[in-house]
C-alpha positions as CSV (number, residue, x, y, z in Angstrom):
1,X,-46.8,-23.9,34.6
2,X,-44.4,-20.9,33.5
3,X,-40.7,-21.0,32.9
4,X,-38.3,-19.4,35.4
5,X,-35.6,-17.6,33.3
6,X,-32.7,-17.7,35.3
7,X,-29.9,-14.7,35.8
8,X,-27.1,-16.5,33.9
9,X,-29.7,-17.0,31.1
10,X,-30.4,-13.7,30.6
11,X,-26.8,-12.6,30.9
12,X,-25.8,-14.9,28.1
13,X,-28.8,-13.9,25.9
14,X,-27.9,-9.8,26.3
15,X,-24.3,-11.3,25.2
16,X,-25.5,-13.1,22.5
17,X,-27.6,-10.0,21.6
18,X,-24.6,-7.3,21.6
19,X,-22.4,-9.7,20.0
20,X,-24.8,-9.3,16.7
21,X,-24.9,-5.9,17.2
22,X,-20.7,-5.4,17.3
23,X,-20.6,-7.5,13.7
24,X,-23.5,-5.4,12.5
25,X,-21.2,-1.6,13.6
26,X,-18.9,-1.1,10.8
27,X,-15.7,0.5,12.1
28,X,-15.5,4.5,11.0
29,X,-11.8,4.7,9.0
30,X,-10.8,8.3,7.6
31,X,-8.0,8.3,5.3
32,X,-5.0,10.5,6.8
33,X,-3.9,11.7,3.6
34,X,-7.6,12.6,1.8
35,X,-10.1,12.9,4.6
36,X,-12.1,10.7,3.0
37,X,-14.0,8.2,5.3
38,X,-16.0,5.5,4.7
39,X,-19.3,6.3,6.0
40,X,-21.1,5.6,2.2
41,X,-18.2,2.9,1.2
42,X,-19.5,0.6,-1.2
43,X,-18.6,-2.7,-2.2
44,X,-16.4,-1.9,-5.2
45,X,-14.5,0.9,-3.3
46,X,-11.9,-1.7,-2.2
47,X,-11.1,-1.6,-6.1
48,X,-11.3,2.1,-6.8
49,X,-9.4,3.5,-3.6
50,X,-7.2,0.5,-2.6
51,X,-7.6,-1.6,1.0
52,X,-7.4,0.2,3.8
53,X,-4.1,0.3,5.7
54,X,-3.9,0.8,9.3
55,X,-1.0,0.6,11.7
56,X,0.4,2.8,14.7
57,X,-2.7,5.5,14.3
58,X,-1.9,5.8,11.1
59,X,-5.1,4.9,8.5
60,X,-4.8,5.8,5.0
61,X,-5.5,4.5,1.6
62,X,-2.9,2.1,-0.3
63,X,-3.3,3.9,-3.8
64,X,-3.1,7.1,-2.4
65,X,0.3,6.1,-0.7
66,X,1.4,4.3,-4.2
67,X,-0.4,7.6,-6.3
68,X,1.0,10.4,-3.6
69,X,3.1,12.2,-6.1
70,X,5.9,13.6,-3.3
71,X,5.7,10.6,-1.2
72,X,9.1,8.1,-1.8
73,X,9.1,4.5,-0.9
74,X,12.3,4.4,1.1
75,X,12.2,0.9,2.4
76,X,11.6,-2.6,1.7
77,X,8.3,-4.2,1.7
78,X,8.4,-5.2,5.3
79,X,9.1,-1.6,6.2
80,X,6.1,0.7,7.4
81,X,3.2,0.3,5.2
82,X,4.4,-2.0,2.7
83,X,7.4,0.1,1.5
84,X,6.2,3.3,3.1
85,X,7.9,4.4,6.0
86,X,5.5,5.6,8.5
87,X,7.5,9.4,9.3
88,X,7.2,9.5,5.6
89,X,3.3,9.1,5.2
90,X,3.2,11.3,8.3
91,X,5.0,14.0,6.8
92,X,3.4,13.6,3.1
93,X,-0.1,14.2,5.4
94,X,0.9,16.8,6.7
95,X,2.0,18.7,3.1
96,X,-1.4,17.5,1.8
97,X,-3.4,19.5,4.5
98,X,-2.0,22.9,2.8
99,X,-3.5,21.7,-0.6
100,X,-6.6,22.3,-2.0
101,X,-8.0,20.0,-4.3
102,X,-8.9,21.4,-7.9
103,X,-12.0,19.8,-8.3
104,X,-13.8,19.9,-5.2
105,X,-11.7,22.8,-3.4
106,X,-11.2,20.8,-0.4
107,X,-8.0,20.3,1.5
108,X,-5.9,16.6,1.2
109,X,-4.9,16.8,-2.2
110,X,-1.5,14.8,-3.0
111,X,-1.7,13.6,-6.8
112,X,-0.2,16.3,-9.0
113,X,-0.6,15.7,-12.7
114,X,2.8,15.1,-14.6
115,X,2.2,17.7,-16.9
116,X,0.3,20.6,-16.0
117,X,0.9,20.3,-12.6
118,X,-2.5,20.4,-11.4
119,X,-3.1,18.4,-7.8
120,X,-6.1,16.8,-6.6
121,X,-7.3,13.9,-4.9
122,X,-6.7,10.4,-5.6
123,X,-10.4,10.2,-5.8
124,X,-11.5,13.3,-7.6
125,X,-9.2,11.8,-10.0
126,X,-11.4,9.1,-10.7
127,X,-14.8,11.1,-10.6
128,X,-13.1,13.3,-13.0
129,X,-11.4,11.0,-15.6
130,X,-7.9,11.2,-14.5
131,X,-5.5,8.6,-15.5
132,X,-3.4,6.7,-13.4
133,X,-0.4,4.7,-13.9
134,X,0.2,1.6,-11.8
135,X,3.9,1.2,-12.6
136,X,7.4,2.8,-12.5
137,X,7.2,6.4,-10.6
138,X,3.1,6.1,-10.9
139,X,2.7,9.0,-12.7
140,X,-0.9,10.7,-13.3
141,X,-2.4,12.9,-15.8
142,X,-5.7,15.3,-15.5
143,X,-8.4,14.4,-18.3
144,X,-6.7,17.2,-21.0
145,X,-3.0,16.0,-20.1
146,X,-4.0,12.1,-20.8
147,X,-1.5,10.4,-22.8
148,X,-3.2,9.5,-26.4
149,X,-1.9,7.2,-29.4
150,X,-4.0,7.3,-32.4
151,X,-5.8,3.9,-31.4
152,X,-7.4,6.1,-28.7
153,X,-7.9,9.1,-31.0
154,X,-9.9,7.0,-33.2
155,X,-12.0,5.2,-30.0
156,X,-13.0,8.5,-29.4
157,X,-13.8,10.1,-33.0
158,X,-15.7,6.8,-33.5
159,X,-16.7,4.7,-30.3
160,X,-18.2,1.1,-31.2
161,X,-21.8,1.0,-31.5
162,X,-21.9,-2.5,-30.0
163,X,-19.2,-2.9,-28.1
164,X,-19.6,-5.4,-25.3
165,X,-17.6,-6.5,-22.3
166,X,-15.9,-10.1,-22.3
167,X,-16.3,-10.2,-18.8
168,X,-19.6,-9.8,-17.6
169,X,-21.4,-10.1,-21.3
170,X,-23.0,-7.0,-20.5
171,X,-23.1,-4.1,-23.3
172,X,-20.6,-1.2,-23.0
173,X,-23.2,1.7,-23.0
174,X,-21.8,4.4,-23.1
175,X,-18.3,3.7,-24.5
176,X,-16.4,6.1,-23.1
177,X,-12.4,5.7,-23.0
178,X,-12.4,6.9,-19.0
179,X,-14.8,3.7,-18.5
180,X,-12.7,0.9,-20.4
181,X,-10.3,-1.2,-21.2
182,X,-8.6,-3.3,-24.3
183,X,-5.8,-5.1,-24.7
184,X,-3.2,-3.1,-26.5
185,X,-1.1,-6.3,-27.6
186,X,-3.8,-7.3,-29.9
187,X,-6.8,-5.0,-29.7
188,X,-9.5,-7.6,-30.0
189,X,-11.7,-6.4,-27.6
190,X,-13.2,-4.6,-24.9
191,X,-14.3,-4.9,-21.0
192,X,-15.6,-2.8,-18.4
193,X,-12.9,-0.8,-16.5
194,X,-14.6,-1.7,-12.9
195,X,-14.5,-5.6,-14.3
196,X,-10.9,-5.5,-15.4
197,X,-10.4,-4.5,-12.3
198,X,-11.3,-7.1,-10.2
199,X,-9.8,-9.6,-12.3
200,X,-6.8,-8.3,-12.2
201,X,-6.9,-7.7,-8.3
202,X,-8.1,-11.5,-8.4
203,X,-5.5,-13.2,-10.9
204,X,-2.0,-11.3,-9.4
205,X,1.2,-12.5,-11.7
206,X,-1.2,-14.9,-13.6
207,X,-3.1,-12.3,-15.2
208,X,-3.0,-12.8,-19.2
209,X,-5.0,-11.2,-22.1
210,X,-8.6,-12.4,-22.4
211,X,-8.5,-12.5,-26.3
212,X,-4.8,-13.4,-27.1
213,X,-2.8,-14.9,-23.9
214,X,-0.4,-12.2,-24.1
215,X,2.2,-12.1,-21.0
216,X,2.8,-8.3,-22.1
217,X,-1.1,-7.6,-21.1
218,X,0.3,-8.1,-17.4
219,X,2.2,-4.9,-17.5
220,X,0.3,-2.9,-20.2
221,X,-2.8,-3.0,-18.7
222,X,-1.7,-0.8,-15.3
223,X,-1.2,2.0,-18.3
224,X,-5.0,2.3,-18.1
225,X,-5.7,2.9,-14.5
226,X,-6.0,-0.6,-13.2
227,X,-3.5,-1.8,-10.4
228,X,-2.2,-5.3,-10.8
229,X,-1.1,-6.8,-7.2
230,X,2.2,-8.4,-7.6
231,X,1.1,-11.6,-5.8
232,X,-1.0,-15.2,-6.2
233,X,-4.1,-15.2,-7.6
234,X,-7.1,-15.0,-4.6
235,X,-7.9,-18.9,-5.9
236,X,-3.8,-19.8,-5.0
237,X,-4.4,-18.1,-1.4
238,X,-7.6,-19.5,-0.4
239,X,-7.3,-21.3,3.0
240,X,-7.1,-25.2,2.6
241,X,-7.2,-24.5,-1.2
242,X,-5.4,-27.8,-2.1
243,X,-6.5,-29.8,1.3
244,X,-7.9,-32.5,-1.2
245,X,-4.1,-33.6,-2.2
246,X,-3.2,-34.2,1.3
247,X,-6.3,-36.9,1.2
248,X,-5.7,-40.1,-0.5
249,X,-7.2,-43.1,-1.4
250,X,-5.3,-46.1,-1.2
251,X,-5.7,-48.9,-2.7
252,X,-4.2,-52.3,-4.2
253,X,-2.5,-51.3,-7.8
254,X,-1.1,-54.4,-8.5
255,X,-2.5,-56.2,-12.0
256,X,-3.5,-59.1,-10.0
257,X,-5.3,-58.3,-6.9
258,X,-5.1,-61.5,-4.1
259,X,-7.5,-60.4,-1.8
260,X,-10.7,-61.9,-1.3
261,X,-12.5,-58.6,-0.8
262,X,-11.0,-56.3,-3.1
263,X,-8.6,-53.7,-3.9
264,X,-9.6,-51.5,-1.4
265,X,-9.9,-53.8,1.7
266,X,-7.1,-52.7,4.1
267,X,-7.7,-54.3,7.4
268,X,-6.1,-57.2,9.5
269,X,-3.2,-59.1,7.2
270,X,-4.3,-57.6,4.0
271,X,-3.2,-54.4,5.3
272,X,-2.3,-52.2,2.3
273,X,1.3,-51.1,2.1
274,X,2.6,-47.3,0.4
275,X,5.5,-47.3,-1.9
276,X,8.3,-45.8,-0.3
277,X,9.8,-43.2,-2.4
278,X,6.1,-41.3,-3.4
279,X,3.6,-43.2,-1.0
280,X,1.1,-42.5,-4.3
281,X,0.6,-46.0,-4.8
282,X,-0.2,-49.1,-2.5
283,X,-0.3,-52.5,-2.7
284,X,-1.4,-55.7,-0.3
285,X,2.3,-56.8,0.6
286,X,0.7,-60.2,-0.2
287,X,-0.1,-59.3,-3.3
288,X,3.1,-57.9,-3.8
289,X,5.1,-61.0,-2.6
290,X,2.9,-63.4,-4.3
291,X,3.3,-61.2,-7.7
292,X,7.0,-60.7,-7.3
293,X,7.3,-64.4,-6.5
294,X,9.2,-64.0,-3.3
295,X,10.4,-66.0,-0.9
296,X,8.1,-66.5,2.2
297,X,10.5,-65.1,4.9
298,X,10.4,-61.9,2.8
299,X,6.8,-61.8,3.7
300,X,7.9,-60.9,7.4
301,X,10.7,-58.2,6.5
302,X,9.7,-54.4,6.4
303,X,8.0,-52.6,3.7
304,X,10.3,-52.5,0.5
305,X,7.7,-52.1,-1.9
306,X,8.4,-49.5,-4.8
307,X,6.1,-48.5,-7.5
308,X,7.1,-49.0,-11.3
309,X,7.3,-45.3,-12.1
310,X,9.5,-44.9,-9.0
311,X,11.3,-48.0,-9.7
312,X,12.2,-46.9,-13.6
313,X,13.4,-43.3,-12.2
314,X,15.7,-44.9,-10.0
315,X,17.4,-46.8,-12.2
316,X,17.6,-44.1,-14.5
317,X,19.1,-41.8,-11.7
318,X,21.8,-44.6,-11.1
319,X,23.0,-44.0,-14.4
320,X,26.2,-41.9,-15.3
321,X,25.4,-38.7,-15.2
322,X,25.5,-36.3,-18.2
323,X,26.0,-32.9,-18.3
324,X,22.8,-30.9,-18.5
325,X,22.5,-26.9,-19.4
326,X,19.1,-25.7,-17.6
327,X,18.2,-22.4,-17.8
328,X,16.2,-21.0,-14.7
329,X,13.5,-18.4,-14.8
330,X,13.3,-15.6,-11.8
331,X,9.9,-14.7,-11.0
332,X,9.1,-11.5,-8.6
333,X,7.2,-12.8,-6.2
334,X,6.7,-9.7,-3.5
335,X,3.9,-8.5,-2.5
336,X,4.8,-5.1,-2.6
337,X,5.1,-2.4,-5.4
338,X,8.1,-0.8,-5.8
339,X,7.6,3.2,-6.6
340,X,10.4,5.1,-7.8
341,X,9.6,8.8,-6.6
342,X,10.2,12.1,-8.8
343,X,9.2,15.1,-6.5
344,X,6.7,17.0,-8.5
345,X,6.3,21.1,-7.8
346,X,2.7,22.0,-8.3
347,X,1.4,24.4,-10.8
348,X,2.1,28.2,-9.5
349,X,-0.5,30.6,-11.3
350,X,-3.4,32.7,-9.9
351,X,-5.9,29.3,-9.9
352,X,-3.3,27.4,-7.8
353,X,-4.8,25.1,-5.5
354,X,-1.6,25.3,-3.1
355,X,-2.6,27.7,0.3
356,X,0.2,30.4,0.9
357,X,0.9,31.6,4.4
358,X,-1.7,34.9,2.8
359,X,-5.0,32.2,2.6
360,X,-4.2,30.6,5.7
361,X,-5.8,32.6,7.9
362,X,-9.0,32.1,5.3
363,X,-8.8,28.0,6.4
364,X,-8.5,28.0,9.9
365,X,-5.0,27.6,9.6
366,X,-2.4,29.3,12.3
367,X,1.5,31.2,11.5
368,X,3.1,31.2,14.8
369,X,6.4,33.3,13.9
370,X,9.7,33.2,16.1
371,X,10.1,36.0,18.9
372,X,13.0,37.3,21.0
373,X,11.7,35.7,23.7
374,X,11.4,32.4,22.2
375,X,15.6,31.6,21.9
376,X,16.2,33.6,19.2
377,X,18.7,36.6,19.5
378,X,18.3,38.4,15.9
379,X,17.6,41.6,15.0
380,X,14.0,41.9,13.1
381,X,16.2,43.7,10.3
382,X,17.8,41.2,9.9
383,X,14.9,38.8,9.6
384,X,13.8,41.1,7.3
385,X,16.6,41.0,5.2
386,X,16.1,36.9,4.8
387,X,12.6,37.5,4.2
388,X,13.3,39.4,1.3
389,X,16.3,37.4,-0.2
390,X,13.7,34.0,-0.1
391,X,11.0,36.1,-1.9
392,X,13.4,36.9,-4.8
393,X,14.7,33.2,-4.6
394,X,10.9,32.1,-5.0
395,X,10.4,34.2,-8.0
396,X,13.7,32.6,-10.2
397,X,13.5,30.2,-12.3
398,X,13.8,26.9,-10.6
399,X,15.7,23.9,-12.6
400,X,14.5,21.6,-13.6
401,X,13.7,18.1,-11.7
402,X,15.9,15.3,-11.8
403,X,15.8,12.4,-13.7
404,X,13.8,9.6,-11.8
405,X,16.5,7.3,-9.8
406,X,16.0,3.2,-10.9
407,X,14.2,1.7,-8.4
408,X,17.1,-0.9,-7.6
409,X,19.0,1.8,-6.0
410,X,16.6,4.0,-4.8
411,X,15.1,1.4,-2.2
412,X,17.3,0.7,0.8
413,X,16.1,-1.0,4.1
414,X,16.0,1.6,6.7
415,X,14.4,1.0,10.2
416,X,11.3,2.4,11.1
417,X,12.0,3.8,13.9
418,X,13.4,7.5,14.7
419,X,17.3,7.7,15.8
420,X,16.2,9.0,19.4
421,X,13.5,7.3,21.6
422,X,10.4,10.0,21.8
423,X,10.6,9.9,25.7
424,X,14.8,11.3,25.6
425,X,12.5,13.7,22.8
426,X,10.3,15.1,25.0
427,X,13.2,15.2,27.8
428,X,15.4,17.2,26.1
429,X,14.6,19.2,23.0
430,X,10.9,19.4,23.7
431,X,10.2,21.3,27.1
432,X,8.3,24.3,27.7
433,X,8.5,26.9,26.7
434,X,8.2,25.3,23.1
435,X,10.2,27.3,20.4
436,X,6.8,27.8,17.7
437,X,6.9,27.6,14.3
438,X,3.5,27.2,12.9
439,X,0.1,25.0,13.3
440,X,-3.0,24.9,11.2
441,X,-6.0,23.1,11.5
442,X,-7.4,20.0,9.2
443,X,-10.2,18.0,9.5
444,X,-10.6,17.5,13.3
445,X,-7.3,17.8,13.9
446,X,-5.0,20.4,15.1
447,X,-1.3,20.3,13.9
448,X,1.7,22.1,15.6
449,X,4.9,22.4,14.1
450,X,7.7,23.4,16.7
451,X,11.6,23.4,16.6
452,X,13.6,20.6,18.9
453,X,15.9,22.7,20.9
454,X,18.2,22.3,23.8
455,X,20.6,24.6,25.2
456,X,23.1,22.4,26.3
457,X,24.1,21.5,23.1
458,X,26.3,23.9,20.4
459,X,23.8,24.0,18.0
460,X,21.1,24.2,20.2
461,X,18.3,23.8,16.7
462,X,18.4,20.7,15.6
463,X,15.9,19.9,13.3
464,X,11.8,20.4,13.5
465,X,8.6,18.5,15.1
466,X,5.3,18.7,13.7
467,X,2.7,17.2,16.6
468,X,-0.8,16.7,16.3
469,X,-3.5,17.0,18.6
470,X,-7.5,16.3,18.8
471,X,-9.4,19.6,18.5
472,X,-10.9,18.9,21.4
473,X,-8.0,17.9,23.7
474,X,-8.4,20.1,27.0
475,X,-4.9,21.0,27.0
476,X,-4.9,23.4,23.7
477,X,-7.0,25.6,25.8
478,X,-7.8,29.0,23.8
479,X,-5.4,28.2,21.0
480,X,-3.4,31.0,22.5
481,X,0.7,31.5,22.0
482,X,1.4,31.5,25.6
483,X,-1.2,28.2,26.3
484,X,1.0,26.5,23.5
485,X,4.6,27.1,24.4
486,X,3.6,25.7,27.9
487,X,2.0,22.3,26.6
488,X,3.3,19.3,28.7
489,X,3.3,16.8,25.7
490,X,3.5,13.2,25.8
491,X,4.1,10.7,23.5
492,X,1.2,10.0,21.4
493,X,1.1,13.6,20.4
494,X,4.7,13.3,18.3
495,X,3.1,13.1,14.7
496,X,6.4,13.3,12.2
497,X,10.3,14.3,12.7
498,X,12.6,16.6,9.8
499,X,15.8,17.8,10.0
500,X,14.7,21.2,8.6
501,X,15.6,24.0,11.2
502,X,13.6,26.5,9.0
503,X,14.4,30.2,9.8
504,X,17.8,28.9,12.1
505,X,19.0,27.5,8.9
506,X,19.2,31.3,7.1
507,X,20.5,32.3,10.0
508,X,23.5,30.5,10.6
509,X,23.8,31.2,6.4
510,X,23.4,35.1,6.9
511,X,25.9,35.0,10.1
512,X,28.4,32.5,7.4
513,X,27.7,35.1,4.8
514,X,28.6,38.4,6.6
515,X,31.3,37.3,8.7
């Protein structure tokens, strides 16, 4: 006799079936800063790159938001992306798009080295022995710009033959400084830069020096390109880590137990009574009454019972009280990093990895320049005339950058969200035709960068939009100037606000200038 397989049956098996295959699909992330995905992520990326961090369309890595050299951390940690406010990485994104890496060419660089100004990706960086810093303004520094003492010098003149990690036991082979780590408060030893690491993601603020106990080895060790999460250790925020101390065992503590079955018999009238103050320790209130030598009508009265140790501290708590100094220890306990932010300009020389307006039309990339037609009643002398005054400015000597700001002031709480809604945006300084400015492609995406304008008001220019759009949205038709100052945008297109009015900015200065 066969079985009949009814509809529902195999309705819930295909379920079942699709349901393994959705846990099986790993979900494709690409970094918005990098362009790196995760197509071949391993397991130890999570250590190398930082988790990922996802949140209103924007993806992108959290060490290259903490190792972006140009992008600030403007708000507290429940602002953005832990710190980061989101027109900030948006913009930052953006900037990194005209960068070319110096290691692998490609665009989405954002770390510039402190020193020779180099900038690359957060991780060509590691594939090419950079160093980072997990602290202060997180600076980092290409392999030649490293910062050496002459503990370093001599690991490298003479590395250990048999050097071997105090981690995973496992021999350091080759010893190369780019692949380890030591503690610099006492120097006893070595381990694996990967297995640091992970302890140190795993231990948080109760990380301490495997060879001395050092407190100091907390912040020293983020020197040598390991990040230390300012948090509880992964065993302190397990879920139901301590569930055990919410279970207890009661039982009669008294010296001389009454009941025929035992201490831990707690049924009928030998029901076993908590003390009061702790409810640690139990006793039969029998056993208690017949200890105590009480009265038989206290027998019937509520639970009193106290425990000895409870007992002794309140008497002593009854006492007179003396004056006590304490001293109290603060203890950072956020779970953000604070970043204090030094705007770094990038090496100008003829191997500069930064795209000028010449390459872009070698990258797919897009000037859109400002007509007549487009709002704009100047003479093209006169642009001319601006052009040529910000090529001399270019070519002086810029000062010198200023000296970082302390993070205590530097950090305010500002809201995430821009001053004017994006649908009064698109109502009233962002309808067609659109005054241009420029776009340029970058991995899959294209960007356009226009000026917010309206008529009505007396300084009609007030500030720029940079939108983004899929390369295959229908809308962008040919790419054309005309099929882009008639776009009908909506909401999710609005990438990044600035108050920069670009070329409206020198004019208003050249009108000041000559009047």
């Amino acid at each position: 006799m066969g079985f009949n397989i009814s509809v529902i049956d195999k309705c819930n098996a295909l379920r079942c079936f699709n349901r393994g295959l959705n846990k099986n699909i790993k979900k494709m992330r690409t970094c918005d800063i990098c362009n790196k995905n995760n197509a071949n992520e391993e397991e130890d990326d999570a250590l190398l790159y930082g988790e990922w961090m996802v949140k209103q369309n924007v993806t992108v890595h959290y060490y290259c938001l903490l190792l972006s050299s140009n992008l600030p951390q403007r708000g507290g940690d429940s602002s953005g992306i832990l710190g980061f406010l989101l027109r900030d990485i948006r913009q930052e994104a953006v900037a990194a798009q005209k960068r070319k890496c110096a290691f692998c060419r490609e665009k989405g660089a954002s770390v510039i080295c402190f020193k020779c100004r180099i900038v690359f990706h957060m991780i060509c960086g590691l594939e090419n022995r950079c160093v980072y810093q997990f602290c202060d303004d997180f600076r980092s520094y290409c392999e030649n710009c490293a910062p050496m003492d002459d503990y370093k010098r001599q690991l490298v003149a003479d590395p250990p033959k048999s050097a071997q990690c105090d981690i995973c036991f496992r021999p350091i082979s080759p010893f190369l400084l780019h692949n380890v780590t030591y503690g610099d408060c006492c120097r006893k030893g070595f381990a694996h830069r990967t297995c640091m690491r992970r302890y140190a993601l795993a231990s948080g603020y109760y990380l301490r020096c495997l060879w001395c106990r050092s407190k100091t080895f907390h912040d020293n060790i983020r020197l040598q390109s390991v990040f230390v999460p300012d948090r509880d250790a992964t065993w302190e925020r397990q879920p139901n880590a301590y569930s055990e101390l919410h279970n207890r065992r009661m039982r009669c503590e008294q010296a001389i137990c009454l009941c025929p079955k035992g201490r831990d018999f707690n049924r009928n009238t030998w029901i076993i009574q908590p003390c009061i103050l702790c409810a640690a320790v139990g006793t039969h209130y029998k056993c208690y009454v017949g200890t105590m030598r009480l009265s038989r009508a206290s027998a019937n009265e509520p639970n009193n019972f106290k425990c000895n140790m409870c007992a002794e501290v309140e008497a002593k708590l009854q006492q007179p009280k003396q004056q006590l100094t304490t001293s109290y220890e603060s203890i950072d306990s956020s779970f953000y990093m604070p970043k204090n932010c030094n705007e770094l300009s990038v090496a100008a020389d003829d191997d500069s990895p930064v795209l000028s307006e010449d390459e872009s039309s070698l990258v797919d990339a897009t000037i859109i320049t400002i007509k007549s037609s487009q709002r704009l009643n100047v003479s093209c002398e006169k642009l001319n005339e601006l052009a040529a005054k910000e090529s001399q400015q270019l070519q002086e000597p810029q000062p010198l950058p200023a000296p970082p700001i302390p993070v205590e002031s530097s950090v305010i709480e500002l809201p995430d969200s821009q001053p004017i809604s994006t649908q009064q945006l698109l109502a009233d300084f962002l309808k067609p035709p659109l005054p241009l400015r420029e776009s340029f492609f970058s991995d899959g995406y294209f960007y356009l960068v226009v000026y917010e304008y309206n008529e009505k008001l007396e300084n009609p220019c007030v500030g720029s939009c940079t939108l983004r759009f899929s390369i295959d949205d229908k809308r962008l038709g040919d790419f054309s100037e005309e099929t882009l100052m008639q776009l009908q945008l909506v909401e999710t297109d609005v990438w990044y606000r600035e108050s920069d009015r670009g070329v409206y900015d020198k004019i208003d200065q050249y009108i000041e200038n000559n009047m």
